[in-house]
C-alpha positions as protocol buffer text, in pm:
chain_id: "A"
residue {
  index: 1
  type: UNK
  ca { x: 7892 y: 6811 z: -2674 }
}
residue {
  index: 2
  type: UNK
  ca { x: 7863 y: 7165 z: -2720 }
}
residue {
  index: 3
  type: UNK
  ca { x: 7550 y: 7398 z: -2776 }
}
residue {
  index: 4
  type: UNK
  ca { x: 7570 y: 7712 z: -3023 }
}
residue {
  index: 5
  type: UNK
  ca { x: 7306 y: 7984 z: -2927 }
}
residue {
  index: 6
  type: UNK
  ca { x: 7156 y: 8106 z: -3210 }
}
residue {
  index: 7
  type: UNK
  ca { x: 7106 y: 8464 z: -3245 }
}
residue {
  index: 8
  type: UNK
  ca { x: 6750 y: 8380 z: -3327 }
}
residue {
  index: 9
  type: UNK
  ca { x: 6722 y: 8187 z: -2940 }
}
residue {
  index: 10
  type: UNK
  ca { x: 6931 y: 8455 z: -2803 }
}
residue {
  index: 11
  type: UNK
  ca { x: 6662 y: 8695 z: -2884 }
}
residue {
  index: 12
  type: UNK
  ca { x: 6414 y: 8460 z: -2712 }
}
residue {
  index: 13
  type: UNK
  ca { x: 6587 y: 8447 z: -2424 }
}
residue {
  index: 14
  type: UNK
  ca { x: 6622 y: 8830 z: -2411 }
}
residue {
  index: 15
  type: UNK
  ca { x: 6268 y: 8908 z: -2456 }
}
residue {
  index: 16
  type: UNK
  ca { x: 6156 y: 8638 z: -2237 }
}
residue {
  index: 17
  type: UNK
  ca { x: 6363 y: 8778 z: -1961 }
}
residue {
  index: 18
  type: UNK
  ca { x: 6218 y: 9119 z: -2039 }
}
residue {
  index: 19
  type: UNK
  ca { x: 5861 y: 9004 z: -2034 }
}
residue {
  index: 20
  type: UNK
  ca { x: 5700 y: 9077 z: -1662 }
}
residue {
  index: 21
  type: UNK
  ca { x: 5515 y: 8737 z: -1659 }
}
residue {
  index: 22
  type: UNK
  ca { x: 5862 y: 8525 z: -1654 }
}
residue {
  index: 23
  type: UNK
  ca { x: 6082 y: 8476 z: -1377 }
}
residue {
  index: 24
  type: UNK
  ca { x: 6349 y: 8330 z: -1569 }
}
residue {
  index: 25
  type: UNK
  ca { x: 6440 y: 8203 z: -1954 }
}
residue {
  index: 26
  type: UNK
  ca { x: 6745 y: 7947 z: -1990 }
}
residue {
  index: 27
  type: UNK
  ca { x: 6901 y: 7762 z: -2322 }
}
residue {
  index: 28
  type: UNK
  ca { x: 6952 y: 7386 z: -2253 }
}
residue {
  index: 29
  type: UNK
  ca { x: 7014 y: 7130 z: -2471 }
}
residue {
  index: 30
  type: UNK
  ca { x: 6939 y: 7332 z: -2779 }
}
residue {
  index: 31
  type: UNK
  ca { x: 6578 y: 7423 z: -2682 }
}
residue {
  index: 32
  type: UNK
  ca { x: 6494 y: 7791 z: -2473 }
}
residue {
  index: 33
  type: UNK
  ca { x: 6275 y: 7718 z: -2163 }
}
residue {
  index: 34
  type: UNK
  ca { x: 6113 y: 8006 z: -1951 }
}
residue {
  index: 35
  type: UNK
  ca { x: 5983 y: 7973 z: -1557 }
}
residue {
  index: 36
  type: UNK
  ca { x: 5643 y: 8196 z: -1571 }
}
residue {
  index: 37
  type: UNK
  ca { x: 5590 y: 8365 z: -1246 }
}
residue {
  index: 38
  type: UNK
  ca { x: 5306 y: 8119 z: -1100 }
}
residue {
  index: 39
  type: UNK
  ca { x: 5637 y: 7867 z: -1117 }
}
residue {
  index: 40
  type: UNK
  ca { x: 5540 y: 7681 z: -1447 }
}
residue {
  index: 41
  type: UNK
  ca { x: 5827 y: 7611 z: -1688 }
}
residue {
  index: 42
  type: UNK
  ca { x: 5740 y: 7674 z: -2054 }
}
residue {
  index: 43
  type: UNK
  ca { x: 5951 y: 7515 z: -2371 }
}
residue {
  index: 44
  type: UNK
  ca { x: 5983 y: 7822 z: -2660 }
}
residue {
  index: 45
  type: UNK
  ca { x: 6037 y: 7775 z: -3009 }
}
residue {
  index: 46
  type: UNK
  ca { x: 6149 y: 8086 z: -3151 }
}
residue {
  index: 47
  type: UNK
  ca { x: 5870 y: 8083 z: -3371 }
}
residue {
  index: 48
  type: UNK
  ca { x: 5628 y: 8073 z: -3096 }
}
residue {
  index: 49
  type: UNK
  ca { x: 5415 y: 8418 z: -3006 }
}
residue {
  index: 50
  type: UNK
  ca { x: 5517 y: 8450 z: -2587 }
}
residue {
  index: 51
  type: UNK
  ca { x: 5158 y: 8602 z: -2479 }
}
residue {
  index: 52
  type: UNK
  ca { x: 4978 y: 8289 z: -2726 }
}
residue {
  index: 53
  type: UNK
  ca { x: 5258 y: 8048 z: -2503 }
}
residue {
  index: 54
  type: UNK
  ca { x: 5161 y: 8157 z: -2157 }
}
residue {
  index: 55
  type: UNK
  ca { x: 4797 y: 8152 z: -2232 }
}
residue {
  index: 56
  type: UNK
  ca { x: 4800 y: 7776 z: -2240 }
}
């Protein structure tokens, strides 16, 4: 099986990285995940607003 990373969930995953309230973003089995730095893991659509995400 092989996963294609969108350009759309590459942009995710660089933004996520850039944001100062993750530790770490990852792609996995086509969906973008994101380790906040209080250790919870987060699932992203790209769609989804990252400060509306980490609020919850």
């Amino acid at each position: 099986m092989h996963d294609h990373l969108t350009t759309m969930n590459g942009h995710l995953i660089r933004d996520l990285n850039n944001d100062d309230r993750i530790d770490q973003a990852w792609y996995f089995n086509g969906k973008v995940f994101a380790l906040d730095t209080k250790g919870k893991r987060h699932k992203f659509d790209v769609l989804d607003q990252i400060g509306d995400k980490l609020r919850t």
